[in-house]
NUDRENLUM-906207 format. One record per atom (N, C-alpha, C): x, y, z; residue in one letter. Coordinates in steps of 0.2 Angstrom, whole numbers, plus 5000, padded with zeros to 4 digits. Atoms other than C-alpha are relative to their C-alpha. Layout:
N
XYZA;...
This chain:
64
500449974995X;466846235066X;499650064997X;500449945002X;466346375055X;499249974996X;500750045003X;465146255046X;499549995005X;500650014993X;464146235062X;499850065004X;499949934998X;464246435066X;499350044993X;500249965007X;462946465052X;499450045004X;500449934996X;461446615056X;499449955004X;500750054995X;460146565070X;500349945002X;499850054996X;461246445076X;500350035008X;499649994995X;461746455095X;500549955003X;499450044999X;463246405104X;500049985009X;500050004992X;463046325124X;500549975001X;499449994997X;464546375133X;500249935003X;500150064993X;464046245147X;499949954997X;499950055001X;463846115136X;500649984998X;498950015001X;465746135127X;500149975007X;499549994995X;466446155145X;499649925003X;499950094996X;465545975151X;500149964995X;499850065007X;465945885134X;500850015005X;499549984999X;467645955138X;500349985007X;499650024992X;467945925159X;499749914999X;500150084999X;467145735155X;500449964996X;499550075005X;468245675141X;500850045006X;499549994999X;469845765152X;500049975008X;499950054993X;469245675169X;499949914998X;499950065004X;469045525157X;500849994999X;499350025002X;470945545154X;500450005006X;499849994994X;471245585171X;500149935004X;499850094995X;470645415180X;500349944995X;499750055003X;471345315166X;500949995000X;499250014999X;473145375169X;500450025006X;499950024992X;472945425188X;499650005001X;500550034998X;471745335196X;499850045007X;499949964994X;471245425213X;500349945007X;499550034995X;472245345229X;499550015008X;500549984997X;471345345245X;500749995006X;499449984994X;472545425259X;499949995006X;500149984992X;472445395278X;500350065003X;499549954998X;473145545287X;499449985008X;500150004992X;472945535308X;500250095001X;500049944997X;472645685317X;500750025005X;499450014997X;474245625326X;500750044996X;499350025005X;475345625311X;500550104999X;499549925002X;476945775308X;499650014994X;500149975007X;476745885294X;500549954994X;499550055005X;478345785287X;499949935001X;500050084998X;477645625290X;499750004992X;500350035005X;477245545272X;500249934996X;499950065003X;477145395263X;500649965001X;499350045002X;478945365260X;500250005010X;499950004992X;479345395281X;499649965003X;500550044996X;477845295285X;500249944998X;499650075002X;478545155274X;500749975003X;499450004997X;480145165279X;500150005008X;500050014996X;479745185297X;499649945001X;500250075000X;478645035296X;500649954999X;498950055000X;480344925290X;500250015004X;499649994996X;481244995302X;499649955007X;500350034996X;480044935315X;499749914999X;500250085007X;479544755304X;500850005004X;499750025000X;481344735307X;500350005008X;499750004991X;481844765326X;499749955004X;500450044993X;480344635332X;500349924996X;499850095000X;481044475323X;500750014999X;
């Protein structure tokens, strides 16, 4: 790095920091991908996936 620090050279902050947010949201969706949530207006605060799943089954299973 000092090699590239020589006199009359400048250094743009803004481009470090997007080299830097593009390779770490490159690691991001390759190891969590983004998930696309519904939420109802209706829904509890403790209502979440696993209670939606679970009460799904619970109902799946009382109609047959």
């Amino acid at each position: 790095m000092d090699d590239q620090l020589s006199a009359g050279s400048t250094i743009d902050i803004n481009e470090i920091c997007n080299k830097w947010f593009d390779g770490f949201n490159r690691v991001l969706d390759q190891y969590l991908p983004e998930q696309v949530v519904t939420i109802s207006p209706n829904d509890k605060p403790w209502m979440n996936s696993k209670v939606l799943t679970f009460s799904d089954k619970q109902a799946r299973s009382l109609i047959t």
